[in-house]
mmCIF file of the C-alpha atoms, coordinates in Angstrom:
data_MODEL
# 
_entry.id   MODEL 
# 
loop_
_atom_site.group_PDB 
_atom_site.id 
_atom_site.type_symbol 
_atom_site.label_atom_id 
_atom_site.label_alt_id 
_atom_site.label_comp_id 
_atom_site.label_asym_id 
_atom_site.label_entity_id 
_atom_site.label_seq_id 
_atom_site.pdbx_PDB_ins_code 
_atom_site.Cartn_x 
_atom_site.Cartn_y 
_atom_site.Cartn_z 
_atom_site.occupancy 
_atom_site.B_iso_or_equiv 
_atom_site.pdbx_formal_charge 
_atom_site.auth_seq_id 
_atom_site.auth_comp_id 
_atom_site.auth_asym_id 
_atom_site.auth_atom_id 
_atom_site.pdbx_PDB_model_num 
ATOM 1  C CA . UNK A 1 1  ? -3.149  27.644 -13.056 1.00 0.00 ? 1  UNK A CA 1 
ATOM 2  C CA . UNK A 1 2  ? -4.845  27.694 -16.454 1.00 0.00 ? 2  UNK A CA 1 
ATOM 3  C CA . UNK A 1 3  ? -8.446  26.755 -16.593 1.00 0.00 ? 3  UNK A CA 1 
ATOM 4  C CA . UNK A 1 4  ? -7.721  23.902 -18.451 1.00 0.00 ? 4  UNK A CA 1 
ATOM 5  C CA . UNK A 1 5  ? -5.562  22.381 -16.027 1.00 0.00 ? 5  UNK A CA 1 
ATOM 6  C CA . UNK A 1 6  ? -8.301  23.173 -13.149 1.00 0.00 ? 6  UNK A CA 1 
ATOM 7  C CA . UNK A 1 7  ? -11.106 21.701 -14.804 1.00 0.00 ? 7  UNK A CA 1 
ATOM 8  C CA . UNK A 1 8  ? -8.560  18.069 -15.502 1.00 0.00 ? 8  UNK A CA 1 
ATOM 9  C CA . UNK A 1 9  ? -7.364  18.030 -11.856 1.00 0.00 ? 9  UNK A CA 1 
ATOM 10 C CA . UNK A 1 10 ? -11.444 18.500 -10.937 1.00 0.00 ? 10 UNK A CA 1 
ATOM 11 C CA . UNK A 1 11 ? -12.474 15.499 -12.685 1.00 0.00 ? 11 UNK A CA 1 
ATOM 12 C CA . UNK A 1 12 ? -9.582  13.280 -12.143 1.00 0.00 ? 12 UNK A CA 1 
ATOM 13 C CA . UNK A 1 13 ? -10.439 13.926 -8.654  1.00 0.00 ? 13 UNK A CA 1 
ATOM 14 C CA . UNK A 1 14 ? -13.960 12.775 -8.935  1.00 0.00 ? 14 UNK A CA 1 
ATOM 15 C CA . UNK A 1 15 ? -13.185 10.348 -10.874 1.00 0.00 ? 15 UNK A CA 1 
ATOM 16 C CA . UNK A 1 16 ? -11.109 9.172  -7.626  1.00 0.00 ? 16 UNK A CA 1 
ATOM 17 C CA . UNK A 1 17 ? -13.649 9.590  -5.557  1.00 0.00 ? 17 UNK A CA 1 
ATOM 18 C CA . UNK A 1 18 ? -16.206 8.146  -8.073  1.00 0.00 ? 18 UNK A CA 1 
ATOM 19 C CA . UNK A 1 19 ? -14.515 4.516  -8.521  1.00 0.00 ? 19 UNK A CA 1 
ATOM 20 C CA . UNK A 1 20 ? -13.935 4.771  -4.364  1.00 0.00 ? 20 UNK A CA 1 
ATOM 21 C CA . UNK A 1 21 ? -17.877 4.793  -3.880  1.00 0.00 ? 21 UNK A CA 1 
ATOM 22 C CA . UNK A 1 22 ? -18.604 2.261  -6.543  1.00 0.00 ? 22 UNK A CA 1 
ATOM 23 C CA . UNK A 1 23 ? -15.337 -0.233 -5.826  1.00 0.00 ? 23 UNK A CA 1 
ATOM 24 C CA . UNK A 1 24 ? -14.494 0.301  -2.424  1.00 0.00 ? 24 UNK A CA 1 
ATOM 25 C CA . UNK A 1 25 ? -17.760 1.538  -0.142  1.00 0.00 ? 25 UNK A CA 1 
ATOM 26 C CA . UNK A 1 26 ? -16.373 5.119  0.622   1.00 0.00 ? 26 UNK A CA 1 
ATOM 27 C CA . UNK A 1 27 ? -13.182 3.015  2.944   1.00 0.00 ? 27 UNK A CA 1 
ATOM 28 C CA . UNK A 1 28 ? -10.346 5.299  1.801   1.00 0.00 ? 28 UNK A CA 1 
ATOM 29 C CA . UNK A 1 29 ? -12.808 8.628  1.306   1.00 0.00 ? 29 UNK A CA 1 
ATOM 30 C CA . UNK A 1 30 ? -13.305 7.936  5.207   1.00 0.00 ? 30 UNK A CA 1 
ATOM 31 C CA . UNK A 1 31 ? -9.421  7.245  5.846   1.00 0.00 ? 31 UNK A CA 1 
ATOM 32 C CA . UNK A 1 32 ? -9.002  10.194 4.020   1.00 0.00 ? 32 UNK A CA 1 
ATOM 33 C CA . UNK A 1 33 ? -10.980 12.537 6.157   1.00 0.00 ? 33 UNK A CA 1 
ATOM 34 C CA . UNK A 1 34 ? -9.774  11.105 9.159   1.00 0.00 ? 34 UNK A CA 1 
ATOM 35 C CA . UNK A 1 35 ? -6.143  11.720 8.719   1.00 0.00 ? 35 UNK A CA 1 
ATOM 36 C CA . UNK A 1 36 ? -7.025  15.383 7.620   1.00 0.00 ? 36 UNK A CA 1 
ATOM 37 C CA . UNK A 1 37 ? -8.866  15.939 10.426  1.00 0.00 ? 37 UNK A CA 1 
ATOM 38 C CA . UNK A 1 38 ? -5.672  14.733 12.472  1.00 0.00 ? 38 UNK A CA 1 
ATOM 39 C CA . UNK A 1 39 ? -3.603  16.959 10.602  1.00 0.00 ? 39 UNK A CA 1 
ATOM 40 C CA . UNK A 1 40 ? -5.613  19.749 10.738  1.00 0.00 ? 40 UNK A CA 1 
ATOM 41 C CA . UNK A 1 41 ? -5.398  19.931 14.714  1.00 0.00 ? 41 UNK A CA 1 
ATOM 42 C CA . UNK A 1 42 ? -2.049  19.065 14.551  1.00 0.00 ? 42 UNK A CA 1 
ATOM 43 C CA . UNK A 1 43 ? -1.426  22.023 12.459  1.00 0.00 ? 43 UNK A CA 1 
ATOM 44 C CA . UNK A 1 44 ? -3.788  24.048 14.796  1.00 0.00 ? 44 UNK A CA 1 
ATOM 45 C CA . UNK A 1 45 ? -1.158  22.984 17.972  1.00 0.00 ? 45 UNK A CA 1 
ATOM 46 C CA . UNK A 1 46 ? 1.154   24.541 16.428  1.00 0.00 ? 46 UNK A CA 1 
ATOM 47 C CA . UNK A 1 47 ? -0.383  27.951 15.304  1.00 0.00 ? 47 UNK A CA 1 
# 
């Protein structure tokens, strides 16, 4: 990955998160974070 491309993915992902704390109170950050937590232990079950 060039550093180019890192640095666009970086802000296109704050900009995500960014327009989710100004337009939308943080509700699909929190979704978010609770379907990876439920992935991550599903992915631990099976380790």
């Amino acid at each position: 990955m060039s550093n180019s491309l890192a640095v666009t993915l970086g802000l296109i992902i704050l900009t995500a998160i960014a327009v989710d704390m100004i337009f939308f109170d943080t509700q699909n950050l929190l979704f978010l974070g609770k379907k990876l937590f439920l992935l991550i232990e599903w992915v631990a079950f099976w380790r």
